[in-house]
mmCIF file of the C-alpha atoms, coordinates in Angstrom:
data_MODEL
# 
_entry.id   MODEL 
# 
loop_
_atom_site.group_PDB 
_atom_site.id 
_atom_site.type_symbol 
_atom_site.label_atom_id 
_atom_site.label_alt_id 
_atom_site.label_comp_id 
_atom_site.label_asym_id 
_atom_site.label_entity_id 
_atom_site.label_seq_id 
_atom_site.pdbx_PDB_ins_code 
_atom_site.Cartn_x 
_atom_site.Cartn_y 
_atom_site.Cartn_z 
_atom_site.occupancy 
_atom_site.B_iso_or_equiv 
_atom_site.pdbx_formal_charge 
_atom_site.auth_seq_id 
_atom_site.auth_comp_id 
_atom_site.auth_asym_id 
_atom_site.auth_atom_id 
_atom_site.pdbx_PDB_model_num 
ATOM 1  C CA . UNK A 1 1  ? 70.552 14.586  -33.978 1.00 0.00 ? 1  UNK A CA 1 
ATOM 2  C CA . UNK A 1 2  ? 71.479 10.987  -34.713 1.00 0.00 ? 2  UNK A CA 1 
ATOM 3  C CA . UNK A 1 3  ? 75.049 11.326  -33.817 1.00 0.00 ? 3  UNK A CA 1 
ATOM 4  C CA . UNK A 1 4  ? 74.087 12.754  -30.081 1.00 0.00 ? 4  UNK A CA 1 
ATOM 5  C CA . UNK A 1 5  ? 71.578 9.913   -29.981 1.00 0.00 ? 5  UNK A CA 1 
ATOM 6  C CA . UNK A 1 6  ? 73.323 6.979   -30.807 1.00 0.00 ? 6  UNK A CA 1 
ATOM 7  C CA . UNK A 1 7  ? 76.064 8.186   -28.167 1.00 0.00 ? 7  UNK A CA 1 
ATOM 8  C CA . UNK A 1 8  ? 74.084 9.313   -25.834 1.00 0.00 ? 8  UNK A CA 1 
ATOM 9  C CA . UNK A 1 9  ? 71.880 5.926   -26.215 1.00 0.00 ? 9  UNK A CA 1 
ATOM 10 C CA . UNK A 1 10 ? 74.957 3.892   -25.658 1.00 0.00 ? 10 UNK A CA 1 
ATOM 11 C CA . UNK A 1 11 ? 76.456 6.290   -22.712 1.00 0.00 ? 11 UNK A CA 1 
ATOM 12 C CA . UNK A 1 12 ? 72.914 4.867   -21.112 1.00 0.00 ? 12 UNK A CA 1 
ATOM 13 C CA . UNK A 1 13 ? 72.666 1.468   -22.170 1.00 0.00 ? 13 UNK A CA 1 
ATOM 14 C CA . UNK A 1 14 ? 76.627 0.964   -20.424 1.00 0.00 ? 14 UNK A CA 1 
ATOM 15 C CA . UNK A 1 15 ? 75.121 2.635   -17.552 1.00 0.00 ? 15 UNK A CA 1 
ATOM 16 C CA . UNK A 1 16 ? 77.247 5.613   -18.074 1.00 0.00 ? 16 UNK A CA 1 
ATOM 17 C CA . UNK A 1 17 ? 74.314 7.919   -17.819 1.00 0.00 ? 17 UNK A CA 1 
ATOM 18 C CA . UNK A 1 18 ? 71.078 8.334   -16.359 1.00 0.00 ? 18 UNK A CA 1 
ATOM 19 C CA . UNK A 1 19 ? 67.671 8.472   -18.785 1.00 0.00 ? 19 UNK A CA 1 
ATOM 20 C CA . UNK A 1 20 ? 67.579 11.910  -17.478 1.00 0.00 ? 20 UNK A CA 1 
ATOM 21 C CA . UNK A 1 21 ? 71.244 13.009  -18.357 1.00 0.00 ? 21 UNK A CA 1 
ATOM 22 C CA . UNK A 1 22 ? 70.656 11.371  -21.421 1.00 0.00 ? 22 UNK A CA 1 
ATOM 23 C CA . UNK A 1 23 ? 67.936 13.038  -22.371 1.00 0.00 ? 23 UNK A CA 1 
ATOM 24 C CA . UNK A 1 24 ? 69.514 16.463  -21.386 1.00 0.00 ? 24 UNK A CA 1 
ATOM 25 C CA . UNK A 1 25 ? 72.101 15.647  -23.811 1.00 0.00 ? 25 UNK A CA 1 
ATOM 26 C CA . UNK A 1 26 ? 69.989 14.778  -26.932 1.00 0.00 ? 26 UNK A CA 1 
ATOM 27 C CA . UNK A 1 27 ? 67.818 18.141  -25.786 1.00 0.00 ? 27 UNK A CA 1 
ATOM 28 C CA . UNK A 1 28 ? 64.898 16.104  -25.237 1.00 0.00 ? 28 UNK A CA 1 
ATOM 29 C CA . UNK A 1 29 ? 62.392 15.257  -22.996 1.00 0.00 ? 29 UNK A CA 1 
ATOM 30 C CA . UNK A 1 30 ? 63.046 12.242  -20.648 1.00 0.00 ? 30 UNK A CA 1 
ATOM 31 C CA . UNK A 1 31 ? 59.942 10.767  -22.116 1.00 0.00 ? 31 UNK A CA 1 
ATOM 32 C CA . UNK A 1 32 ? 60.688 11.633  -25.883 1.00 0.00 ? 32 UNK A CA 1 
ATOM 33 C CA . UNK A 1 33 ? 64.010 9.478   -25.077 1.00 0.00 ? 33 UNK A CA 1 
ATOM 34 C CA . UNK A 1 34 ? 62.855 6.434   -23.760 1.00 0.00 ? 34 UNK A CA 1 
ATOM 35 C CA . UNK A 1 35 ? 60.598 6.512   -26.413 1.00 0.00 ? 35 UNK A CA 1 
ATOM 36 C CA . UNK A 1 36 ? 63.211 6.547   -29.061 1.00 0.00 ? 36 UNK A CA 1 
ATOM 37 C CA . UNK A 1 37 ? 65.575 4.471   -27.368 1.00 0.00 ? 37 UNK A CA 1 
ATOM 38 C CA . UNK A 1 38 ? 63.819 1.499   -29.237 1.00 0.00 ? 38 UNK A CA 1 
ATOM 39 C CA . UNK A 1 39 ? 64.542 2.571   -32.618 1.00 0.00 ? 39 UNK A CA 1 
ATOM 40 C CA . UNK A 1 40 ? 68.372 2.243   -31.603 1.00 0.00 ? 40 UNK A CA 1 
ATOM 41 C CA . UNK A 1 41 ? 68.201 -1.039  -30.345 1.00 0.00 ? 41 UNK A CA 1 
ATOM 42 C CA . UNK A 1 42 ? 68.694 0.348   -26.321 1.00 0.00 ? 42 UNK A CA 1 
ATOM 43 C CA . UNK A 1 43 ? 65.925 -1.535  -24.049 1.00 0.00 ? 43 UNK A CA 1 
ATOM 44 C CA . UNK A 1 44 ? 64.758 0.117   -21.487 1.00 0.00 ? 44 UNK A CA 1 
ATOM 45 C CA . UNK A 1 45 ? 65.269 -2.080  -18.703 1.00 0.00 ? 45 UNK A CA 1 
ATOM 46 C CA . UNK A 1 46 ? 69.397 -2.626  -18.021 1.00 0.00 ? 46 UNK A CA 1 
ATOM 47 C CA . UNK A 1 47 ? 69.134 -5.892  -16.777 1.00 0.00 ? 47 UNK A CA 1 
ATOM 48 C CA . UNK A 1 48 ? 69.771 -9.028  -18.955 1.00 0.00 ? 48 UNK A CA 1 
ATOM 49 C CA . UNK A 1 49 ? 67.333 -11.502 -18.879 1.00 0.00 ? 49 UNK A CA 1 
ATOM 50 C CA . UNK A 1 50 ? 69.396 -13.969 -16.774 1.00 0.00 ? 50 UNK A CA 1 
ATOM 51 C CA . UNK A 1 51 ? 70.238 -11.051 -14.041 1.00 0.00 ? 51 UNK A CA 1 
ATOM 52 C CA . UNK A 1 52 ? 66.030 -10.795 -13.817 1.00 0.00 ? 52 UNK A CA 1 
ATOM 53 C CA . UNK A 1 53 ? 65.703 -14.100 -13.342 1.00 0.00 ? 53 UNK A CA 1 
ATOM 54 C CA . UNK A 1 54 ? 68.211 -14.253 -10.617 1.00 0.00 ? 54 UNK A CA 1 
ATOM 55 C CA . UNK A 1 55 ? 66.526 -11.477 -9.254  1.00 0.00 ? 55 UNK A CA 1 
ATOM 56 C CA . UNK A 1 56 ? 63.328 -13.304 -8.862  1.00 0.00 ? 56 UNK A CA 1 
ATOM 57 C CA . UNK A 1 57 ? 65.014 -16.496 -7.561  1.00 0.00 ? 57 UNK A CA 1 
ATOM 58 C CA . UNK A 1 58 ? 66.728 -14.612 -5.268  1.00 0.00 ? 58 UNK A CA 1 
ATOM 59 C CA . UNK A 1 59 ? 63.631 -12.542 -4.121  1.00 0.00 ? 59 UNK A CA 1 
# 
């Protein structure tokens, strides 16, 4: 399980694959692998910090 989970956590962090396809790949619930995304070091939010704050500058 750590394998499929530590490629299917970086297949999602490069934007590769949705949470959901993810998930499907690691057989687990969408929920179960946001949850564990932590533990390898994946945040859940895709954006670097300096893209957010562009975001809200630009907002």
């Amino acid at each position: 399980m750590d394998l499929i989970m530590i490629v299917a956590s970086k297949l999602y962090e490069d934007g590769r694959l949705s949470s959901g396809q993810a998930a499907e790949l690691t057989g687990l619930s969408k929920r179960a692998f946001i949850e564990l995304l932590g533990k390898y070091n994946v945040s859940v939010f895709g954006d670097s910090l300096d893209d957010l704050k562009s975001d809200i500058a630009n907002a």
